[in-house]
DRENSEDREN-43254 format. One record per residue (C-alpha): residue in three letters; x, y, z. Coordinates in steps of 0.5 Angstrom, whole numbers, plus 500, padded with zeros to 3 digits. Each point is the difference from the previous one (the first is absolute). Layout:
N
ALAXYZ;...
END
This chain:
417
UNK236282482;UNK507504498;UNK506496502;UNK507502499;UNK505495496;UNK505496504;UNK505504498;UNK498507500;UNK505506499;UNK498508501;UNK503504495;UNK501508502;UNK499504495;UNK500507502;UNK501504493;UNK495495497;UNK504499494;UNK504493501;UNK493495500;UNK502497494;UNK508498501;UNK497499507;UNK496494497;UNK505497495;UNK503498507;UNK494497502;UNK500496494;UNK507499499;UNK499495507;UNK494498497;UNK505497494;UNK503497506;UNK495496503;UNK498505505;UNK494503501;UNK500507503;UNK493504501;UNK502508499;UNK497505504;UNK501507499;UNK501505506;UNK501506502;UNK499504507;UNK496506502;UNK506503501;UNK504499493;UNK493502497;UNK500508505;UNK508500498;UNK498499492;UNK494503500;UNK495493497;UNK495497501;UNK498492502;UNK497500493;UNK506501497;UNK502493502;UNK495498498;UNK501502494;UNK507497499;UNK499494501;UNK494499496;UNK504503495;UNK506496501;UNK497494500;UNK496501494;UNK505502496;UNK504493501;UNK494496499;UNK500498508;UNK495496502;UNK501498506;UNK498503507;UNK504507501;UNK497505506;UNK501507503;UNK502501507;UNK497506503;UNK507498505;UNK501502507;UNK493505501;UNK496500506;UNK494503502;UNK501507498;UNK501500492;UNK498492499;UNK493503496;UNK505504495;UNK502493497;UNK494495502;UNK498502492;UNK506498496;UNK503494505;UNK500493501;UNK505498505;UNK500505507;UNK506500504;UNK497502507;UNK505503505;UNK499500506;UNK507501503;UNK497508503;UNK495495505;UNK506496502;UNK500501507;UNK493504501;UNK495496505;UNK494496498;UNK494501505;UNK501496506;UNK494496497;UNK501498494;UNK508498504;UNK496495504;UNK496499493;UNK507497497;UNK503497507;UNK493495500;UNK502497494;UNK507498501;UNK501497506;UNK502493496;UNK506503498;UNK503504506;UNK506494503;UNK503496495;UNK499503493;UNK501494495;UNK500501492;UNK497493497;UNK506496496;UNK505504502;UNK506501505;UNK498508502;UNK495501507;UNK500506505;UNK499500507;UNK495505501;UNK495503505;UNK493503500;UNK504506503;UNK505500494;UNK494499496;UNK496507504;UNK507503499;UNK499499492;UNK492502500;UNK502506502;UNK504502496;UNK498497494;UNK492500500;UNK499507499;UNK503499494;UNK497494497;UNK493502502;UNK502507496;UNK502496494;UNK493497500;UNK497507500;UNK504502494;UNK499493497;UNK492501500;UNK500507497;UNK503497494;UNK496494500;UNK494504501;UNK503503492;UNK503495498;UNK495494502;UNK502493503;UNK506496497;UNK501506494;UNK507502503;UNK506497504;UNK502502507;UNK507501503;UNK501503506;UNK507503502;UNK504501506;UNK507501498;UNK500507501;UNK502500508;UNK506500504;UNK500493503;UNK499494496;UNK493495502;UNK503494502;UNK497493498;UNK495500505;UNK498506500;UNK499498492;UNK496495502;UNK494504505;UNK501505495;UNK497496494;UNK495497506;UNK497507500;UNK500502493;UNK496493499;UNK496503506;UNK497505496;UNK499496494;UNK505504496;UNK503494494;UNK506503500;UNK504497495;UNK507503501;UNK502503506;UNK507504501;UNK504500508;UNK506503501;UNK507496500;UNK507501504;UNK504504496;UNK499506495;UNK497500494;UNK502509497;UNK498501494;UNK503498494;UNK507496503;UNK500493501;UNK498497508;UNK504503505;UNK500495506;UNK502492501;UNK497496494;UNK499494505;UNK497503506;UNK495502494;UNK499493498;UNK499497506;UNK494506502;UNK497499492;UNK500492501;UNK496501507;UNK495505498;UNK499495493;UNK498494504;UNK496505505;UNK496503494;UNK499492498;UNK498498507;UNK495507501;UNK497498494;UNK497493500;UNK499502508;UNK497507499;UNK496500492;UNK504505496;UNK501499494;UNK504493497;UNK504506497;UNK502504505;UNK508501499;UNK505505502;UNK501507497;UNK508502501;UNK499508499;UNK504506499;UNK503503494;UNK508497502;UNK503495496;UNK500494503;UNK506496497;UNK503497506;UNK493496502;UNK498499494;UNK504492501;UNK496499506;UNK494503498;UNK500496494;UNK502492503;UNK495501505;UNK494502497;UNK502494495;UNK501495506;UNK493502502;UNK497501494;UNK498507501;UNK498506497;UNK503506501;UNK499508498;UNK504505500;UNK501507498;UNK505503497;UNK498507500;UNK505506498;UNK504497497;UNK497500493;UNK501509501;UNK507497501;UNK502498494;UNK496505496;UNK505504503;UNK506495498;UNK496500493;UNK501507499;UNK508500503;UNK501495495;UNK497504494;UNK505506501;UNK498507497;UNK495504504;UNK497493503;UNK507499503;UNK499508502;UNK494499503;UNK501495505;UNK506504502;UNK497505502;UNK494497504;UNK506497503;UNK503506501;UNK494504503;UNK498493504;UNK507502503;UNK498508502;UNK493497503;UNK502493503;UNK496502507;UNK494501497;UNK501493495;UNK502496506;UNK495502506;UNK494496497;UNK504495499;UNK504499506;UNK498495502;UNK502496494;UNK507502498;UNK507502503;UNK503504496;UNK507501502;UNK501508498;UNK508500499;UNK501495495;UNK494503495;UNK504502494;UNK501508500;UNK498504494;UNK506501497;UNK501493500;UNK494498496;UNK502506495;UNK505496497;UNK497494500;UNK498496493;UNK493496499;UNK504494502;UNK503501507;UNK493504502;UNK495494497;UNK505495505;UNK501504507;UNK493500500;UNK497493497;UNK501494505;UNK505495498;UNK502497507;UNK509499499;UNK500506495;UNK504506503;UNK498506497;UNK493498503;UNK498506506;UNK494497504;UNK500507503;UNK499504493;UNK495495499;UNK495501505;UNK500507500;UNK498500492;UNK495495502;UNK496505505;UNK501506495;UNK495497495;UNK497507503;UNK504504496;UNK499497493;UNK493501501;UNK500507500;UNK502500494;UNK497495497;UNK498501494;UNK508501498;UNK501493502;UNK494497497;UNK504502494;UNK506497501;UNK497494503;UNK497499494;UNK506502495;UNK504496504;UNK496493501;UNK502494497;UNK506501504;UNK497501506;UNK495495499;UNK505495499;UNK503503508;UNK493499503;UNK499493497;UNK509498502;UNK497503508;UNK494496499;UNK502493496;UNK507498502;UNK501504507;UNK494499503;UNK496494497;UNK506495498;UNK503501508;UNK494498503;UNK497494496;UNK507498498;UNK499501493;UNK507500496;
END
């Protein structure tokens, strides 16, 4: 069977030129005494805005991997695809996220309701997790309550799950199921009966993605209380732990914290309590890598830093357009978007550090940096220039990517110094 590692990272790529400076970092923690399986990601959205294919994937990370003589295990995740385009990455992929957050709130049959609620009745009252302080008072109509508004969803996560198995064959990939893309965060029992469900329909889900309280937008840092978020991620590890050994999953069964955000503020939490547990964790760092493609350019001056600027500028003339797929994930506050006579005078110097996020730096704009996050689109269109300035230009954009990846991400998380 494919099993994920303890630790396990999904690094975006969406233009498929930075695997390799992605790897360096994945190494570099290796150095340091922690293991991280890479996973390499990338939407059915970001491949329709830039015109690739899974394959693609694929073969970046194969090359990737190869060419720094990596022997370890590495995957592609065919990330957040459900069960209108799974078929298209079921060749080229090992790791499927399956998203279910569309079925959310859709009604099961009342059969197959009554199927679950049969099965449950010794965890309605008090709901107590073995070895810990955490129990919940529930009920059996709390319980229904959560059925209807989650069994649609798990029951579609098996559909989509044995259309690849069917392909793929049993045991030949690994399994997460998201949820955080919805209005609401699941609470801890919700968790609980959700994971009741996914291992009912004998689905070995190896990681699974709730929403938490607070805002995850793209490329800035989390937005929200950092210890009402501890708290949520304590309860739901011990629920996960507990689901389990109760239910059968997969002994590595283990949170996914998505998003494309940068996530420092939670980092600290994140890291000791996963480290109190002994736990594993996977995380995803998305389009952040696209980010520092963008500040590579900045920094090397010349036609590169004049490309960026004029992304920057027609990403100002077309914001709606950007920002509507996005707008759950984003808040862009328009009257603090630098104008374009402003950026015109800009060096590279003053452009790299308004985007690149260092907390405490005072040219950093995390306006200007979602927008830019969500305008990959316009590089797209014109690709070819770009592929030759990222190419011209990639020492020192490499050097951005593995800096975003190593010190900014992995050393907050692991409490690496």
């Amino acid at each position: 069977m494919k099993t994920l590692g303890k630790y396990s990272i999904g690094l975006g790529d969406r233009f498929g030129h930075q695997g390799q400076a992605q790897l360096k970092a994945i190494i570099a923690a290796a150095g340091k005494g922690i293991e991280i399986t890479p996973v390499w990601n990338k939407s059915n959205r970001e491949h329709n805005t830039i015109g690739t294919q899974p394959a693609d994937v694929r073969i970046e990370a194969d090359s990737a991997t190869k060419n720094a003589g990596f022997t370890k295990a590495y995957f592609v995740d065919a990330d957040h695809i459900n069960a209108d385009n799974v078929e298209k990455f079921i060749e080229s992929s090992d790791f499927f996220t399956i998203d279910v957050a569309s079925f959310i709130g859709k009604r099961a049959e009342n059969a197959e309701i009554e199927e679950f609620l049969s099965g449950v009745h010794k965890y309605s009252g008090n709901l107590k997790i073995p070895g810990t302080d955490l129990s919940f008072q529930t009920s059996m109509e709390q319980i229904r309550q959560i059925a209807e508004k989650y069994l649609f969803a798990a029951i579609k996560a098996w559909e989509i799950f044995r259309k690849i198995e069917k392909v793929k064959g049993k045991g030949n990939f690994v399994t997460e199921v998201s949820m955080d893309e919805v209005p609401s965060p699941q609470t801890p029992v919700e968790l609980f009966f959700i994971l009741k469900m996914l291992a009912s329909e004998n689905i070995p889900v190896q990681t699974i993605a709730p929403k938490f309280s607070g805002r995850f937008n793209k490329g800035v840092d989390y937005a929200g209380d950092p210890e009402i978020f501890a708290a949520e991620f304590e309860a739901d590890l011990l629920v996960i732990d507990f689901a389990v050994k109760e239910f059968g999953l997969p002994e590595n069964l283990k949170m996914s914290i998505h998003s494309g955000s940068d996530k420092f503020a939670i980092y600290p939490y994140i890291g000791s309590i996963i480290r109190k547990y002994e736990k594993g964790i996977h995380l995803k760092t998305a389009g952040t890598t696209w980010l520092e493609e963008v500040i590579g350019l900045a920094e090397s001056g010349g036609e590169a830093l004049s490309f960026v600027k004029e992304i920057y500028y027609e990403s100002l003339d077309k914001i709606d357009e950007l920002c509507a797929p996005y707008s759950d994930v984003i808040d862009i506050n328009v009257s603090s978007l630098p104008l374009k006579t402003e950026v015109t005078k800009w060096e590279s110097e003053k452009f790299a550090a308004t985007l690149r996020n260092i907390p405490g730096n005072k040219d950093y704009n995390p306006n200007m940096r979602q927008l830019i996050h969500v305008a990959y689109k316009l590089a797209a269109l014109r690709m070819d220039e770009y592929f030759i300035l990222l190419e011209k230009n990639e020492a020192t954009i490499a050097r951005c990517v593995y800096e975003n990846i190593y010190n900014r991400h992995i050393c907050r998380l692991f409490d690496i110094s």
